[in-house]
mmJSON file of the N, C-alpha and C atoms, coordinates in Angstrom:
{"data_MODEL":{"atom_site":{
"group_PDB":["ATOM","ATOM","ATOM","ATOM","ATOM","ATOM","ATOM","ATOM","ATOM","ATOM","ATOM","ATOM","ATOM","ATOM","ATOM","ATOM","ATOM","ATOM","ATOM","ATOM","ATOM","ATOM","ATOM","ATOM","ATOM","ATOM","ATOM","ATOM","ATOM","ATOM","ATOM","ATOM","ATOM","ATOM","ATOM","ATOM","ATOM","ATOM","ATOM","ATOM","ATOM","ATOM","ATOM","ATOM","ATOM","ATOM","ATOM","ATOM","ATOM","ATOM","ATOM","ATOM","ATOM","ATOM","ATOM","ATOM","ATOM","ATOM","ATOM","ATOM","ATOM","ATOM","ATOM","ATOM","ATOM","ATOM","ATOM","ATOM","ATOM","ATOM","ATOM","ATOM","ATOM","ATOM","ATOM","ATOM","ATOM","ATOM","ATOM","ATOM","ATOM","ATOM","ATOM","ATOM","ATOM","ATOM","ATOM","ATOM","ATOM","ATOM","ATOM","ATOM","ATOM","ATOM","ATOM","ATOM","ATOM","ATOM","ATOM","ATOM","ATOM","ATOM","ATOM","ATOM","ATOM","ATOM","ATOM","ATOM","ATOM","ATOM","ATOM","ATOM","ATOM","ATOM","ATOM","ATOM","ATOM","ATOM","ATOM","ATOM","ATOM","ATOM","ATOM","ATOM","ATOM","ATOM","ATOM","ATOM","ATOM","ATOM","ATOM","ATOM","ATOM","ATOM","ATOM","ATOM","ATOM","ATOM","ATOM","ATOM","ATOM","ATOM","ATOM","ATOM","ATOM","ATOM","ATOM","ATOM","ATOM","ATOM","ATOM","ATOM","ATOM","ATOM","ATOM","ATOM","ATOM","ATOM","ATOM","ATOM","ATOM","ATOM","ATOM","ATOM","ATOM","ATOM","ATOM","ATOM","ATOM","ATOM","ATOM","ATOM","ATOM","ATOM","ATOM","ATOM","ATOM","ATOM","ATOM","ATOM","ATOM","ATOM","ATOM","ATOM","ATOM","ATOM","ATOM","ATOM","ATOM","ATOM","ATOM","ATOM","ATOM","ATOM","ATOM","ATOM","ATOM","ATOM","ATOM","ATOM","ATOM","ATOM","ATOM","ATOM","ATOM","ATOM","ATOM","ATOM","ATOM","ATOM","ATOM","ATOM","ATOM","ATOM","ATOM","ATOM","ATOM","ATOM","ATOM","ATOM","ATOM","ATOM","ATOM","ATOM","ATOM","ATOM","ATOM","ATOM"],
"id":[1,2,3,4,5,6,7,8,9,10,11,12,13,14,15,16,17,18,19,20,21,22,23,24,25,26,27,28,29,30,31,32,33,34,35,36,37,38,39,40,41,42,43,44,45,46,47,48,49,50,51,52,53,54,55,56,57,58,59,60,61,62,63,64,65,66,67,68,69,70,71,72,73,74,75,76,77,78,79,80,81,82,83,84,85,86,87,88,89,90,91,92,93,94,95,96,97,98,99,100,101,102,103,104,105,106,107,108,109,110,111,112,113,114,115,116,117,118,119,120,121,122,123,124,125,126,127,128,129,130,131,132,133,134,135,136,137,138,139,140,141,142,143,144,145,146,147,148,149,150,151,152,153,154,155,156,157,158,159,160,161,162,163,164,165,166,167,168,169,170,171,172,173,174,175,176,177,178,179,180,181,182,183,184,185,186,187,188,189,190,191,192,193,194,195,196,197,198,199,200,201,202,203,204,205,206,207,208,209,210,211,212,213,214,215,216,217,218,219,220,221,222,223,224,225,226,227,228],
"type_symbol":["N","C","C","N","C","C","N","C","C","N","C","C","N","C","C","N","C","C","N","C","C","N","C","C","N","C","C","N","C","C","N","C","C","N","C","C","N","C","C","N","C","C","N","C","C","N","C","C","N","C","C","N","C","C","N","C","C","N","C","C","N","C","C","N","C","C","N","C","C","N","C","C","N","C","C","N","C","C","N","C","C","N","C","C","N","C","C","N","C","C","N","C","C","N","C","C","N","C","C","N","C","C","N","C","C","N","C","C","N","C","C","N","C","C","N","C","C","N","C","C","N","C","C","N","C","C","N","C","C","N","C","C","N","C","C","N","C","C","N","C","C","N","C","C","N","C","C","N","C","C","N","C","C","N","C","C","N","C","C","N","C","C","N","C","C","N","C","C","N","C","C","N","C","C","N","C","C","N","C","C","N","C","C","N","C","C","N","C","C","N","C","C","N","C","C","N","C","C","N","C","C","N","C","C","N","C","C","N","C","C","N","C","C","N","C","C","N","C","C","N","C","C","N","C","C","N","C","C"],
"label_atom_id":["N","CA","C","N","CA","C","N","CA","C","N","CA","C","N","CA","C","N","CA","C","N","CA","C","N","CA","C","N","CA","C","N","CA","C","N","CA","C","N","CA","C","N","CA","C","N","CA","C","N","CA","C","N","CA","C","N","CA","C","N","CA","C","N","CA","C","N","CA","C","N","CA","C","N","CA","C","N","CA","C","N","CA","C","N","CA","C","N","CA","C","N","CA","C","N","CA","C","N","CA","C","N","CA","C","N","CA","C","N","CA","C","N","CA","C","N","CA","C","N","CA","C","N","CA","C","N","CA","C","N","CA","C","N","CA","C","N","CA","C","N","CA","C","N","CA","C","N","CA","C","N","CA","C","N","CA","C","N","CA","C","N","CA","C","N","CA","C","N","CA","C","N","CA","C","N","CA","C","N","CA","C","N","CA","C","N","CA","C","N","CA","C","N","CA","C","N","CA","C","N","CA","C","N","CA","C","N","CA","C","N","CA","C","N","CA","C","N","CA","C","N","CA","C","N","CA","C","N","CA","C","N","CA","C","N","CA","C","N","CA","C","N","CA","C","N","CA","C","N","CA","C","N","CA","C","N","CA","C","N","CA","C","N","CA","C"],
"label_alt_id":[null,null,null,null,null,null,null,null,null,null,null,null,null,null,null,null,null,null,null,null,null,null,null,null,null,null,null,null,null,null,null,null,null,null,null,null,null,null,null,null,null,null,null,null,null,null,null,null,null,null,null,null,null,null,null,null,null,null,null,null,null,null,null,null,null,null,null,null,null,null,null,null,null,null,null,null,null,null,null,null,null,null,null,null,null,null,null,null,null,null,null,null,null,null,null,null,null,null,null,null,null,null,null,null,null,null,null,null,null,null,null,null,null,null,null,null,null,null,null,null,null,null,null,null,null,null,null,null,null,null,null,null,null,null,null,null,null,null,null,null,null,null,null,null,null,null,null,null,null,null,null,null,null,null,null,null,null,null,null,null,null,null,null,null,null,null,null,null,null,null,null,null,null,null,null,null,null,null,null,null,null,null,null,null,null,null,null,null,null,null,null,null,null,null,null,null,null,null,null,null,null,null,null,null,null,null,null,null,null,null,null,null,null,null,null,null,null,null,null,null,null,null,null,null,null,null,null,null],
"label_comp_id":["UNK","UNK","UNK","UNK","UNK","UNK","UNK","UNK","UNK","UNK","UNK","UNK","UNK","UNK","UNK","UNK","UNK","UNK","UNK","UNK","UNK","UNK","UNK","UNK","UNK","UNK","UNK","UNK","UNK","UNK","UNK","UNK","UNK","UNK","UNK","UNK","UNK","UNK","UNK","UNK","UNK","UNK","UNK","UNK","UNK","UNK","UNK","UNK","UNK","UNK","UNK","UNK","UNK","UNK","UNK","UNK","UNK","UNK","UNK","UNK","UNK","UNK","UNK","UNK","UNK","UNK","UNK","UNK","UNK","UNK","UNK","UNK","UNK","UNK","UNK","UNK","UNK","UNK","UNK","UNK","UNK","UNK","UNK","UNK","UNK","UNK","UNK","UNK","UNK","UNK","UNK","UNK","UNK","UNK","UNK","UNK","UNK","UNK","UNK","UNK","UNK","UNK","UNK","UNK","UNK","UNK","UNK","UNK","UNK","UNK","UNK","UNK","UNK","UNK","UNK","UNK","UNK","UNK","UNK","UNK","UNK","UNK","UNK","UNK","UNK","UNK","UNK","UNK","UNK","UNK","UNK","UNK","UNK","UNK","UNK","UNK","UNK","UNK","UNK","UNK","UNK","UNK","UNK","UNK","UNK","UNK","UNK","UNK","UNK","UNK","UNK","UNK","UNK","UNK","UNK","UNK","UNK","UNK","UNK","UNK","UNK","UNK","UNK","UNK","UNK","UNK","UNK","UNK","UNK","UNK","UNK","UNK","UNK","UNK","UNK","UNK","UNK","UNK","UNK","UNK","UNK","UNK","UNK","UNK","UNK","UNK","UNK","UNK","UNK","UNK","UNK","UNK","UNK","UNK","UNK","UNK","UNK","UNK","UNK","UNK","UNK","UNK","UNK","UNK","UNK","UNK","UNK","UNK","UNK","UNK","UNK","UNK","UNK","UNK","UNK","UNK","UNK","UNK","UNK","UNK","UNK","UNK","UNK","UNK","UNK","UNK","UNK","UNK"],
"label_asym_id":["A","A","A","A","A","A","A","A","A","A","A","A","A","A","A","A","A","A","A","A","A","A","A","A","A","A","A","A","A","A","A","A","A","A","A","A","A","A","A","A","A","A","A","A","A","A","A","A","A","A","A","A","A","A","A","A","A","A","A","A","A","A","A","A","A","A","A","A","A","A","A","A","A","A","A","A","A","A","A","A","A","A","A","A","A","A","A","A","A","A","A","A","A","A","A","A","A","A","A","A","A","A","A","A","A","A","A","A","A","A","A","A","A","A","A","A","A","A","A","A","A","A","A","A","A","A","A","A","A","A","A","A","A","A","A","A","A","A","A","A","A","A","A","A","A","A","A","A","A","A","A","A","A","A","A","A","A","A","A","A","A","A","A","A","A","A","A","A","A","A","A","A","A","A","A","A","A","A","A","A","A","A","A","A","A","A","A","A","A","A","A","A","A","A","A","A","A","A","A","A","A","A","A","A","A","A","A","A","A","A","A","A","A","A","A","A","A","A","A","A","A","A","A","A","A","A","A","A"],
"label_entity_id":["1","1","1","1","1","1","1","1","1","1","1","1","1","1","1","1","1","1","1","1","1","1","1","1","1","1","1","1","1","1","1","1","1","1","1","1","1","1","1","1","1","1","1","1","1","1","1","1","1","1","1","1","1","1","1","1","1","1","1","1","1","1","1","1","1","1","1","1","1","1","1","1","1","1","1","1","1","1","1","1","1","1","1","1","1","1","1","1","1","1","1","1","1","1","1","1","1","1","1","1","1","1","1","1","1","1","1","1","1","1","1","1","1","1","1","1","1","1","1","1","1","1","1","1","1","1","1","1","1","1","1","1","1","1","1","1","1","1","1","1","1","1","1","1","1","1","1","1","1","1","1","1","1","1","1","1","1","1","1","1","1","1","1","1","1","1","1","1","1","1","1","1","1","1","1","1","1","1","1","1","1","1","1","1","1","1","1","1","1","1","1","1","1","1","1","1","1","1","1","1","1","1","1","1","1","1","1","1","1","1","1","1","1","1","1","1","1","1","1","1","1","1","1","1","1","1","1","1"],
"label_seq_id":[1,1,1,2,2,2,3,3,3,4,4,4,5,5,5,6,6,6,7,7,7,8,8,8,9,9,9,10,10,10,11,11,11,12,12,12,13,13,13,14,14,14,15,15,15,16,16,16,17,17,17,18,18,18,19,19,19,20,20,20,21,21,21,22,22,22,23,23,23,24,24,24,25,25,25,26,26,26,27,27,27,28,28,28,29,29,29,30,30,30,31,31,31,32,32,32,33,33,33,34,34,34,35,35,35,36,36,36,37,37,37,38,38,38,39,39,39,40,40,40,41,41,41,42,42,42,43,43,43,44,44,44,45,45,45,46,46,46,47,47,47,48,48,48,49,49,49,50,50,50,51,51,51,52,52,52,53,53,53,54,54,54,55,55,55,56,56,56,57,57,57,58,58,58,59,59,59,60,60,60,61,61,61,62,62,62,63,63,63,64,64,64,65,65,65,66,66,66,67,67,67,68,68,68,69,69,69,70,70,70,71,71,71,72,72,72,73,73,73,74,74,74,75,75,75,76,76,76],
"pdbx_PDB_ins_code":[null,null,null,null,null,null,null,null,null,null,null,null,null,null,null,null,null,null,null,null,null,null,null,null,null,null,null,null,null,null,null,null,null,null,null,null,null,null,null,null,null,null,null,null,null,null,null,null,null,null,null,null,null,null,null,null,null,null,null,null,null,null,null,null,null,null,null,null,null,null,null,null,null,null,null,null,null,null,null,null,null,null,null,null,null,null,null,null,null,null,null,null,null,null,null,null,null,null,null,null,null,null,null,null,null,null,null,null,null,null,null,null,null,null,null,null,null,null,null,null,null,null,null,null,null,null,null,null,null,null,null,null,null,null,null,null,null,null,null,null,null,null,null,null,null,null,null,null,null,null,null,null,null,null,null,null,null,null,null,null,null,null,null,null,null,null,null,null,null,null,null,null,null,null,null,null,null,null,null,null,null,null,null,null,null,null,null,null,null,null,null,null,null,null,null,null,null,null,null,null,null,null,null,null,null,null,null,null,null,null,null,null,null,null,null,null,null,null,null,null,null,null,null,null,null,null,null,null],
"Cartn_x":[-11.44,-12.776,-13.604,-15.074,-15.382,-16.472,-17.084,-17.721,-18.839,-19.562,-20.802,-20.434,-18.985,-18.397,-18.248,-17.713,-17.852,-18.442,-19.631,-20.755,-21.525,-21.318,-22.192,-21.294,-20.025,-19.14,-19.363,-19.465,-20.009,-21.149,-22.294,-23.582,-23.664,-22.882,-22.509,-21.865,-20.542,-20.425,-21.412,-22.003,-23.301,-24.225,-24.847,-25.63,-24.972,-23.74,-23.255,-22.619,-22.559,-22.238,-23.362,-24.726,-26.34,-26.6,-26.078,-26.301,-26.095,-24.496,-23.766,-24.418,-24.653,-24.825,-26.399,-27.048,-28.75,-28.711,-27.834,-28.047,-27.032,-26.007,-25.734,-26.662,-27.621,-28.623,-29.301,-29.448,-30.538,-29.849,-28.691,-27.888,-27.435,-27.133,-27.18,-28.835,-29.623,-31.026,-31.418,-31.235,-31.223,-29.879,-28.748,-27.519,-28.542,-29.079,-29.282,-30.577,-31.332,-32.635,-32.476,-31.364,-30.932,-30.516,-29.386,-28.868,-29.629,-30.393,-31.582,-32.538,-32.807,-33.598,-33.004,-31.598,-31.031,-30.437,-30.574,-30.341,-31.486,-32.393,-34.076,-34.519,-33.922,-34.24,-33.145,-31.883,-31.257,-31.438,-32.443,-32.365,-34.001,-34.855,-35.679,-35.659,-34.185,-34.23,-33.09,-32.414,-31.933,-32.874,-33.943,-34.547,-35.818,-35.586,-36.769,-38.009,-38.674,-39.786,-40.458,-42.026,-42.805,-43.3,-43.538,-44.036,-42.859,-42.082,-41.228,-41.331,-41.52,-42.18,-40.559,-39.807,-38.443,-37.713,-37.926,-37.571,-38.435,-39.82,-40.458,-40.041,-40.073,-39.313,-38.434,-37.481,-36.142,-35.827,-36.637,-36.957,-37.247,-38.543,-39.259,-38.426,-36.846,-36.689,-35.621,-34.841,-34.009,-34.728,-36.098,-36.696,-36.847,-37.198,-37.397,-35.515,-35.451,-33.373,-32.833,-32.971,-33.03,-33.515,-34.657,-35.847,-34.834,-34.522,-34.05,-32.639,-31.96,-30.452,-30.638,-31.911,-31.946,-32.723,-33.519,-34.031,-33.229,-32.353,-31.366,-30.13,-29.779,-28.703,-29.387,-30.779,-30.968,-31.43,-31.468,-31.743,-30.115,-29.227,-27.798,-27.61],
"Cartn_y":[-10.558,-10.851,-9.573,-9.514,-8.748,-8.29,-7.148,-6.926,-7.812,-8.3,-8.808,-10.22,-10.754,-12.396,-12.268,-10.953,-10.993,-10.362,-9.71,-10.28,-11.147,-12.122,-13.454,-14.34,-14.228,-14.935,-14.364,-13.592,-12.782,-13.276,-13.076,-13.936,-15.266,-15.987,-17.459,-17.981,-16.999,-17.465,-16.68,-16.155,-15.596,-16.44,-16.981,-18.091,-19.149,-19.666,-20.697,-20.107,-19.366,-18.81,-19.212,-18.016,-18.529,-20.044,-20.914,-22.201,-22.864,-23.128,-23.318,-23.009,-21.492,-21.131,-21.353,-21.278,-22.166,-23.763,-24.271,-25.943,-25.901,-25.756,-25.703,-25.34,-24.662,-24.543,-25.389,-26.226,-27.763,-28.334,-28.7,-29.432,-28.98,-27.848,-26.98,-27.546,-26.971,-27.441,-28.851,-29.568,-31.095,-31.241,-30.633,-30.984,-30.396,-29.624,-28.861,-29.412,-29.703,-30.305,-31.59,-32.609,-33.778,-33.651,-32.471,-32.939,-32.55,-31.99,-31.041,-32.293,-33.234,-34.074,-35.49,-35.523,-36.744,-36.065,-35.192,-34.595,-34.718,-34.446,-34.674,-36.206,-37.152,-38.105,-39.106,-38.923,-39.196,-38.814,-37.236,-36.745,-37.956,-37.836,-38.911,-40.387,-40.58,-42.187,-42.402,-41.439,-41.148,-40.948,-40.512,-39.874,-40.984,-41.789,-43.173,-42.638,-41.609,-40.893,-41.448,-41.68,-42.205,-41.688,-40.449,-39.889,-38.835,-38.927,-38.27,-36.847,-36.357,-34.736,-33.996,-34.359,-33.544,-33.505,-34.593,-35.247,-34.069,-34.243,-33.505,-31.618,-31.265,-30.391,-29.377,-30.598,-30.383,-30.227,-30.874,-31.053,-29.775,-29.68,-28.157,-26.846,-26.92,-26.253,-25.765,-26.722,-26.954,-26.491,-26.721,-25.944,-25.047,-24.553,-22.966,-22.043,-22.731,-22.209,-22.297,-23.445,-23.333,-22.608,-22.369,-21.55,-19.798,-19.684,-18.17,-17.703,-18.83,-18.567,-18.974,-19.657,-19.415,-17.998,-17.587,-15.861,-14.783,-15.286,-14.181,-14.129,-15.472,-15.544,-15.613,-14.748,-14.576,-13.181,-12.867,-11.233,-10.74,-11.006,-10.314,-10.667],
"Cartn_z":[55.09,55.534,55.427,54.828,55.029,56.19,55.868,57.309,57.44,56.47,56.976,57.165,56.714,57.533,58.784,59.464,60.422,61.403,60.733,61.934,61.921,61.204,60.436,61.736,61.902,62.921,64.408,64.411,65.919,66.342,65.275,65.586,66.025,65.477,65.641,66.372,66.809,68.612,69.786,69.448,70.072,70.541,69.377,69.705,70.44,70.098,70.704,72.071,72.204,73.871,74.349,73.635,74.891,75.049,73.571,73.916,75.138,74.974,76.15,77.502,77.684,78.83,79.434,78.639,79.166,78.952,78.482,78.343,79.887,80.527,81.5,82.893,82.283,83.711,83.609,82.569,83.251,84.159,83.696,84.554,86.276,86.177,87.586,87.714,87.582,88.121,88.689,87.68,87.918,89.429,89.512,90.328,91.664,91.844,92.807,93.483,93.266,93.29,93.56,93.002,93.43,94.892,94.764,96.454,97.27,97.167,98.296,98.965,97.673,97.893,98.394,97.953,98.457,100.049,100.401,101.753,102.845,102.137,102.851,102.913,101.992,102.01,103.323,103.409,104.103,105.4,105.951,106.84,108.003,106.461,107.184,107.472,106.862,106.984,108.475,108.711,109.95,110.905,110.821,111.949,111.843,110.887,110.841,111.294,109.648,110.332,108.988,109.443,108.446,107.112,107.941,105.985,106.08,104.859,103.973,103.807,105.012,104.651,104.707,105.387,105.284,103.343,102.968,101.53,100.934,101.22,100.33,100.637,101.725,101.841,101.178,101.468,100.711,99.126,98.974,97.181,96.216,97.384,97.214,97.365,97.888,98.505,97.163,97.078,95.6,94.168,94.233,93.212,93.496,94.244,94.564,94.366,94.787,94.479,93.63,92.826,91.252,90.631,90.31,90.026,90.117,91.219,91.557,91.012,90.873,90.317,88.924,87.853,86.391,86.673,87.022,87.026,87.44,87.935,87.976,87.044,86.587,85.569,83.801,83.865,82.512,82.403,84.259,84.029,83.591,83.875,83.467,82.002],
"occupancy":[1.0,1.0,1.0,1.0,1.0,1.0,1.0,1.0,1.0,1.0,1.0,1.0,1.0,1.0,1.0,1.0,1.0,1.0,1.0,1.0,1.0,1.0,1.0,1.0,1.0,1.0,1.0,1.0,1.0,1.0,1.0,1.0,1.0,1.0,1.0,1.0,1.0,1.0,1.0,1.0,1.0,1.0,1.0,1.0,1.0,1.0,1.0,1.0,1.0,1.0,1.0,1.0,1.0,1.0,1.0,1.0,1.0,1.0,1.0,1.0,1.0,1.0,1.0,1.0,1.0,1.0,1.0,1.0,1.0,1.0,1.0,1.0,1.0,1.0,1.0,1.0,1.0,1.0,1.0,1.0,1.0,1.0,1.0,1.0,1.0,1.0,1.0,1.0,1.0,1.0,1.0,1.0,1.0,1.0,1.0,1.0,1.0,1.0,1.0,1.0,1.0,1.0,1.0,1.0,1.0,1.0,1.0,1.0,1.0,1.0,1.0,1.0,1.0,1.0,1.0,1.0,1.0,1.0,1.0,1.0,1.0,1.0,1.0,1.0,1.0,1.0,1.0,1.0,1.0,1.0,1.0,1.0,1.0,1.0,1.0,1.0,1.0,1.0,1.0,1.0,1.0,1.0,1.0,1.0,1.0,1.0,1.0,1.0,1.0,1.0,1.0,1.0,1.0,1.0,1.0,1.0,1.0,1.0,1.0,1.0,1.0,1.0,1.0,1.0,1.0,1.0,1.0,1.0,1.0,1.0,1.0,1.0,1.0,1.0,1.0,1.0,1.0,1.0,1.0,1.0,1.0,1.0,1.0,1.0,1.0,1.0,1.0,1.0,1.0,1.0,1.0,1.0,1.0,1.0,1.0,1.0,1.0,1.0,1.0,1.0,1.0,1.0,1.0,1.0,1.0,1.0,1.0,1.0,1.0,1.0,1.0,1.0,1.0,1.0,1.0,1.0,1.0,1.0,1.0,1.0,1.0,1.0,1.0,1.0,1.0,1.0,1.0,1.0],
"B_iso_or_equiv":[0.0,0.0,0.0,0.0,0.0,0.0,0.0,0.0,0.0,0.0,0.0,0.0,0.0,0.0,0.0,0.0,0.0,0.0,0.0,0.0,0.0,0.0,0.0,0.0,0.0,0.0,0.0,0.0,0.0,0.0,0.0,0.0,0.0,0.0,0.0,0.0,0.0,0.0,0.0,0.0,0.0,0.0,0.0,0.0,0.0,0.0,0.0,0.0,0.0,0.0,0.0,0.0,0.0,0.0,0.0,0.0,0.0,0.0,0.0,0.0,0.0,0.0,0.0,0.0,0.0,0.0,0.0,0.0,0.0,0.0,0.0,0.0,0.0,0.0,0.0,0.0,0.0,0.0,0.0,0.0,0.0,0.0,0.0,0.0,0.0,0.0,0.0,0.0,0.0,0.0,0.0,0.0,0.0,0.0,0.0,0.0,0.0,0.0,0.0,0.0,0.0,0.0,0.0,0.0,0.0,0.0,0.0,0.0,0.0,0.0,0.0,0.0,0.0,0.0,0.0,0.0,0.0,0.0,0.0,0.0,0.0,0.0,0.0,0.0,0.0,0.0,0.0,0.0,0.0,0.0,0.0,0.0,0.0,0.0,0.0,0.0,0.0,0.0,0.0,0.0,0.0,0.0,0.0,0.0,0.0,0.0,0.0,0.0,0.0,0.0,0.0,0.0,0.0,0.0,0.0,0.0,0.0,0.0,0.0,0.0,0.0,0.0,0.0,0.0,0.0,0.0,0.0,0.0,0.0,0.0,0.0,0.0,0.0,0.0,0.0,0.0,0.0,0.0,0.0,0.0,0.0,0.0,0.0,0.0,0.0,0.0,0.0,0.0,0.0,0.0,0.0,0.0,0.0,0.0,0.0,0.0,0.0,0.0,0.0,0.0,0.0,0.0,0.0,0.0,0.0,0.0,0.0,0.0,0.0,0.0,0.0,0.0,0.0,0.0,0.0,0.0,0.0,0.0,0.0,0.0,0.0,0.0,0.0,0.0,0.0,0.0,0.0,0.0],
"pdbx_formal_charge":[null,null,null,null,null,null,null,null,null,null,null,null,null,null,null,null,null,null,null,null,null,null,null,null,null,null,null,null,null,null,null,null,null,null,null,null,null,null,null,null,null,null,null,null,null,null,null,null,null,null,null,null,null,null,null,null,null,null,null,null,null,null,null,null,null,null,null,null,null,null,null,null,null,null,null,null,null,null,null,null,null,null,null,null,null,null,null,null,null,null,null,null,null,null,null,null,null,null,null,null,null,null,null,null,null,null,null,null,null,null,null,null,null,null,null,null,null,null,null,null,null,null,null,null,null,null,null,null,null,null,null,null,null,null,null,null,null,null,null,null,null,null,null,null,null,null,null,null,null,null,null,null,null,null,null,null,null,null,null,null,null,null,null,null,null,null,null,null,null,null,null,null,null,null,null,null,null,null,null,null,null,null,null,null,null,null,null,null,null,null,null,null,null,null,null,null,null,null,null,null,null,null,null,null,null,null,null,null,null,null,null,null,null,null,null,null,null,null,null,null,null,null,null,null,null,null,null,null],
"auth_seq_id":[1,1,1,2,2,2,3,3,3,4,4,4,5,5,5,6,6,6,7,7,7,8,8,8,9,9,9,10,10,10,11,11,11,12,12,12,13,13,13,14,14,14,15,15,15,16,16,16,17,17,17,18,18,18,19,19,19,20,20,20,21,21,21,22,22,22,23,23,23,24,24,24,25,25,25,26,26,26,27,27,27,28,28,28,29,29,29,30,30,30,31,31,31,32,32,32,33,33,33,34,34,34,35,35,35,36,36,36,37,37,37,38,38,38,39,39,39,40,40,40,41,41,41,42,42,42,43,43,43,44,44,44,45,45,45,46,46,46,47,47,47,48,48,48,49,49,49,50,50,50,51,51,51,52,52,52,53,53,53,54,54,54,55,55,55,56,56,56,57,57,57,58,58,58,59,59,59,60,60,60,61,61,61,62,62,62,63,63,63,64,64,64,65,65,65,66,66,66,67,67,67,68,68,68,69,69,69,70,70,70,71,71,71,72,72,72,73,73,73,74,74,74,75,75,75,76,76,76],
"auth_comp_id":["UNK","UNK","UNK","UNK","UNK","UNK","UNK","UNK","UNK","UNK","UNK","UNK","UNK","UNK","UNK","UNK","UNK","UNK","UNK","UNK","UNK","UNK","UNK","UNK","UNK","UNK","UNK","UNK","UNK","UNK","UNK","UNK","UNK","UNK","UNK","UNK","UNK","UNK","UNK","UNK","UNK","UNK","UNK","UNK","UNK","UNK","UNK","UNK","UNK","UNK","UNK","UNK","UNK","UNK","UNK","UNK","UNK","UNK","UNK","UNK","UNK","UNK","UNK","UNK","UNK","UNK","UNK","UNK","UNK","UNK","UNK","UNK","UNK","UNK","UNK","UNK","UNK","UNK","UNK","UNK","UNK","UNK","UNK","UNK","UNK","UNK","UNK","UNK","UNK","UNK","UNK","UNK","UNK","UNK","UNK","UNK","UNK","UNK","UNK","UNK","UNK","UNK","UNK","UNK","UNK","UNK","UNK","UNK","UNK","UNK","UNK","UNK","UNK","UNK","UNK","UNK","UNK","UNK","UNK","UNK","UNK","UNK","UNK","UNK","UNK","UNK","UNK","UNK","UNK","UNK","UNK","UNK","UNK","UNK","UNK","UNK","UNK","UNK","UNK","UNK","UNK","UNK","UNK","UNK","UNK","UNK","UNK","UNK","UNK","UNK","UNK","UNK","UNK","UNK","UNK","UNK","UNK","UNK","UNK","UNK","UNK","UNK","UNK","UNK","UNK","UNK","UNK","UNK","UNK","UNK","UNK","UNK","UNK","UNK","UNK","UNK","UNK","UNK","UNK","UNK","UNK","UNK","UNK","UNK","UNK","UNK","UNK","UNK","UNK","UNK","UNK","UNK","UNK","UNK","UNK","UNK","UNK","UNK","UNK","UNK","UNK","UNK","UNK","UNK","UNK","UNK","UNK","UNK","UNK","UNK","UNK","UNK","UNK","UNK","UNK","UNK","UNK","UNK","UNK","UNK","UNK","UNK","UNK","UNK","UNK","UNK","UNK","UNK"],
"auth_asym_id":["A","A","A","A","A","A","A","A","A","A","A","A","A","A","A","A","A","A","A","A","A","A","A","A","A","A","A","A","A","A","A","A","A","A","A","A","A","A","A","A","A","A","A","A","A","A","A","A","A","A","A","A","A","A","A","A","A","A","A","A","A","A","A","A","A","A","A","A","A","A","A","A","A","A","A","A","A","A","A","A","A","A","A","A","A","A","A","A","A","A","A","A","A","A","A","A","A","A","A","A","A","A","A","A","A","A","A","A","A","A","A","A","A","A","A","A","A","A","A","A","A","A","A","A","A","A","A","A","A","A","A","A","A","A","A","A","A","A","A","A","A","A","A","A","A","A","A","A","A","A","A","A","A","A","A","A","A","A","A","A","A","A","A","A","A","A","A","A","A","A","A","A","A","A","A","A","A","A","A","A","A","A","A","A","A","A","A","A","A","A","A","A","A","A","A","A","A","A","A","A","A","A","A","A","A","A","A","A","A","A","A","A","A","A","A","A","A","A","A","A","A","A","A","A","A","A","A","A"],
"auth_atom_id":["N","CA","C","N","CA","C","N","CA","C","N","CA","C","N","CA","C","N","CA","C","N","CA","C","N","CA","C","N","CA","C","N","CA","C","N","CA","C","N","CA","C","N","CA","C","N","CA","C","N","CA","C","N","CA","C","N","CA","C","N","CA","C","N","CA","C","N","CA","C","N","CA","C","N","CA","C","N","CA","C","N","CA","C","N","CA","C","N","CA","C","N","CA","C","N","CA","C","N","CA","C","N","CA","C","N","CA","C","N","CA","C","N","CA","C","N","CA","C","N","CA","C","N","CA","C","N","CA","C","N","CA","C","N","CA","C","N","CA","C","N","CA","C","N","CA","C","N","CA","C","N","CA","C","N","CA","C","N","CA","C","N","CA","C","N","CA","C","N","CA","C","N","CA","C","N","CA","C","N","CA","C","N","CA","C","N","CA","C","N","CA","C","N","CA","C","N","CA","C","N","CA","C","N","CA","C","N","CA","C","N","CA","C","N","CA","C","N","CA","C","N","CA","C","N","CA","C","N","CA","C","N","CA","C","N","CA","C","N","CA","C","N","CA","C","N","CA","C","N","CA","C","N","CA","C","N","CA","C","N","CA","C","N","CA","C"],
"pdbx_PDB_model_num":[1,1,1,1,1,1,1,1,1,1,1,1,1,1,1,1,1,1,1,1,1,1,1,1,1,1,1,1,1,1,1,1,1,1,1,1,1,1,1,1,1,1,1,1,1,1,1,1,1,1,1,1,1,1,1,1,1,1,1,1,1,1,1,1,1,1,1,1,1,1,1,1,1,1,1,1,1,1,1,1,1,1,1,1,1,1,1,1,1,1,1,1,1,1,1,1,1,1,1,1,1,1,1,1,1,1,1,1,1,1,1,1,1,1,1,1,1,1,1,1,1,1,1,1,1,1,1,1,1,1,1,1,1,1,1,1,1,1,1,1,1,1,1,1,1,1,1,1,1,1,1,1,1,1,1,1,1,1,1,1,1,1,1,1,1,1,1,1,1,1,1,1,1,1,1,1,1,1,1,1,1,1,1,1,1,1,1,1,1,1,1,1,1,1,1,1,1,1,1,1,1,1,1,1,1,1,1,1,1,1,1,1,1,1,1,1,1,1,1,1,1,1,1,1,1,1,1,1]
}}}
């Protein structure tokens, strides 16, 4: 093999590493933001309260936490 096959191959699990590893933070995002909100939503249907402000809350709260663990896992 010569040298420029393999950094032509280095490059290419390169890319497919960053792939991998940012198509996995939608999914963390979406996971995280779900339970925040299916937590807030459960918390007001327990507490049989009219407007949904804990849901909304919670929602908000998961984005914001999401939000902070993709900004920190693209600063490394």
């Amino acid at each position: 093999m010569t040298e420029n096959e393999g950094e032509k191959t280095d490059e290419i699990k390169k890319s497919v590493n960053n792939y991998a590893k940012y198509s996995t933070m939608g999914f963390q995002m979406i996971a995280i933001i779900g339970v925040f909100t299916y937590a807030g939503y459960k918390i007001d249907e327990a507490n049989n309260h009219e407007t949904k402000w804990v849901t909304v809350a919670l929602a908000l709260a998961g984005v914001f936490i999401s939000l902070y663990l993709v900004i920190r896992s693209v600063k490394n």
